[in-house]
C-alpha positions in Angstrom: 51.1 92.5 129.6 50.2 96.5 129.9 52.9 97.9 128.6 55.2 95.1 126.7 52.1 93.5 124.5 49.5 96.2 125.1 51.5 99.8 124.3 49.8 102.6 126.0 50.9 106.2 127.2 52.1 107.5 123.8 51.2 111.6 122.8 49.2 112.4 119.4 52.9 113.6 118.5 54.6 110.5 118.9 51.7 108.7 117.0 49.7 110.9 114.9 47.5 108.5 114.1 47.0 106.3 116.9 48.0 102.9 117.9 47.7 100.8 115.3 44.7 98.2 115.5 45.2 94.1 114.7 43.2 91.6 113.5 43.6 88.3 114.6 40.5 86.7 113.5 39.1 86.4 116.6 35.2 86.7 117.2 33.9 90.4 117.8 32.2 89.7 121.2 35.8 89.0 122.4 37.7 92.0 121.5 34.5 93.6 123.0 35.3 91.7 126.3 39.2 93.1 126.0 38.8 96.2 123.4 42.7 96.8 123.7 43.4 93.1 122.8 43.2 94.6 118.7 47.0 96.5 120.1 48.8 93.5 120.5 50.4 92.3 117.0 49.6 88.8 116.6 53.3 88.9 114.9 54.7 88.9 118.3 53.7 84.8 119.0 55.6 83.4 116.7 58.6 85.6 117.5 57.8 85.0 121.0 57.6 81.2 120.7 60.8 81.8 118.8 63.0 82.9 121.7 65.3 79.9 122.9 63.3 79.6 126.5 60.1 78.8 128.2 57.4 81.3 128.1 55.6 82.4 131.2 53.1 84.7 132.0 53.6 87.0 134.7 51.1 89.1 134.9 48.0 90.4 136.4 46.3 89.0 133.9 46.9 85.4 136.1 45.1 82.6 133.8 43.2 85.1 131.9 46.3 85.8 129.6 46.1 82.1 129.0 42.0 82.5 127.7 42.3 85.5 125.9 46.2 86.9 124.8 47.6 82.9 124.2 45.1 82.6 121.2 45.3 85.8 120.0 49.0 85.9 119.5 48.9 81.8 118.9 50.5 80.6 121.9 49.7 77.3 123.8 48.7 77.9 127.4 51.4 78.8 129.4 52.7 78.5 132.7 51.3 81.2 134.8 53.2 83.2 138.1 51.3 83.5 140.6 51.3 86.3 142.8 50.7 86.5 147.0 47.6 88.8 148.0 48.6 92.3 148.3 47.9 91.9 152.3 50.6 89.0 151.9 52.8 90.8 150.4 55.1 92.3 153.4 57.7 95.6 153.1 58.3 96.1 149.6 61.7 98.5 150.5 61.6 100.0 147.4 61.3 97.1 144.8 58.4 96.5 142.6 55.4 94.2 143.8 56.6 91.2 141.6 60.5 91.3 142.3 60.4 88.8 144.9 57.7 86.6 143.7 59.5 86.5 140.1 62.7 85.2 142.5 61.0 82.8 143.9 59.4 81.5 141.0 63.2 81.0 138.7 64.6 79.2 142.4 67.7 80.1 141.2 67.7 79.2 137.3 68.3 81.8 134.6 65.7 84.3 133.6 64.5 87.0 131.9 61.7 89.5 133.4 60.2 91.2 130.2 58.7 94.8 132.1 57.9 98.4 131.9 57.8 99.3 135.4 61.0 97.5 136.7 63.9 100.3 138.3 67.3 99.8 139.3 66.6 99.5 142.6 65.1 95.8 141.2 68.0 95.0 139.3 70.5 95.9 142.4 68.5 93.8 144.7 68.2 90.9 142.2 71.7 90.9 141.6 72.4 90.4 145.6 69.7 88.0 146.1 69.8 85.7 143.0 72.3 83.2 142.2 71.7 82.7 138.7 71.8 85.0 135.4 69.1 87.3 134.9 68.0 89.6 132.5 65.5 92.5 133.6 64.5 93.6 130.2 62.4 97.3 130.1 59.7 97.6 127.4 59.2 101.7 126.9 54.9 101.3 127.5 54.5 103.9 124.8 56.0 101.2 121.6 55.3 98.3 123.5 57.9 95.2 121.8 60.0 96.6 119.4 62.1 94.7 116.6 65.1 95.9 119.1 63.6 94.6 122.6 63.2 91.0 120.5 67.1 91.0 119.2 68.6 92.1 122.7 66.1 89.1 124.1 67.5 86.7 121.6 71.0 87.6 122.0 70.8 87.3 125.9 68.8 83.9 126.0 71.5 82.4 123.2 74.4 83.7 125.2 73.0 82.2 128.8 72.1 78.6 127.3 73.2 75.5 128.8 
């Protein structure tokens, strides 16, 4: 979510002005609750919903993206990862937290993992461990989704169908 929907991180040089701020009708008391909910563009749901796949959030958000980010961007609830307790979680070698657990969750089918913190060190170990295709997909956090990240998404997904 941080990162891909919510873009953070950027200097006053690479955005003079600031992030830009979104309106998606939603009632003030609940951009109070999330005050960096007004980053997301609402555009990105129906280009989202778009994409020739099943959504899923994975996310520390958990069911929370479901309450607050589905209805801003106009998404149905969505299928939600979820992850082991950080005492669960056992050696990590190297990879990010939600390597495995994203593995476990595609048991073998095609995906994509839409991230900004993923290395190649997750890609490598992926690509040993999982049968089917996958596409780890980094989001710079500064720009969050760009008009890019959606076409290379698109192209992927329609050249992995079936």
């Amino acid at each position: 979510m941080d990162g891909p929907l919510v873009p953070f991180g950027a200097t006053r040089e690479e955005l003079p002005d600031g992030y830009p701020s979104h309106d998606s009708g939603r009632a003030p008391s609940e951009v109070e609750a999330h005050p960096l909910i007004t980053r997301i563009n609402p555009e990105y749901g129906p280009r989202l919903r778009a994409l020739p796949c099943e959504l899923v959030w994975a996310t520390t958000w958990m069911d929370d993206a479901n309450d607050c980010i589905a209805p801003w961007l106009g998404l149905p609830s969505l299928p939600v990862v979820n992850w082991p307790d950080a005492s669960d979680d056992g050696p990590r070698d190297g990879l990010h937290w939600k390597t495995r657990p994203l593995l476990d969750w595609a048991a073998g089918r095609a995906f994509v993992w839409i991230d900004d913190e993923m290395t190649d060190r997750d890609r490598a170990w992926i690509t040993a461990h999982h049968p089917g295709q996958a596409l780890l997909h980094h989001v710079d956090p500064r720009y969050g989704l760009t008009d890019h990240d959606f076409a290379a998404l698109d192209q992927w997904l329609q050249s992995h169908q079936g």
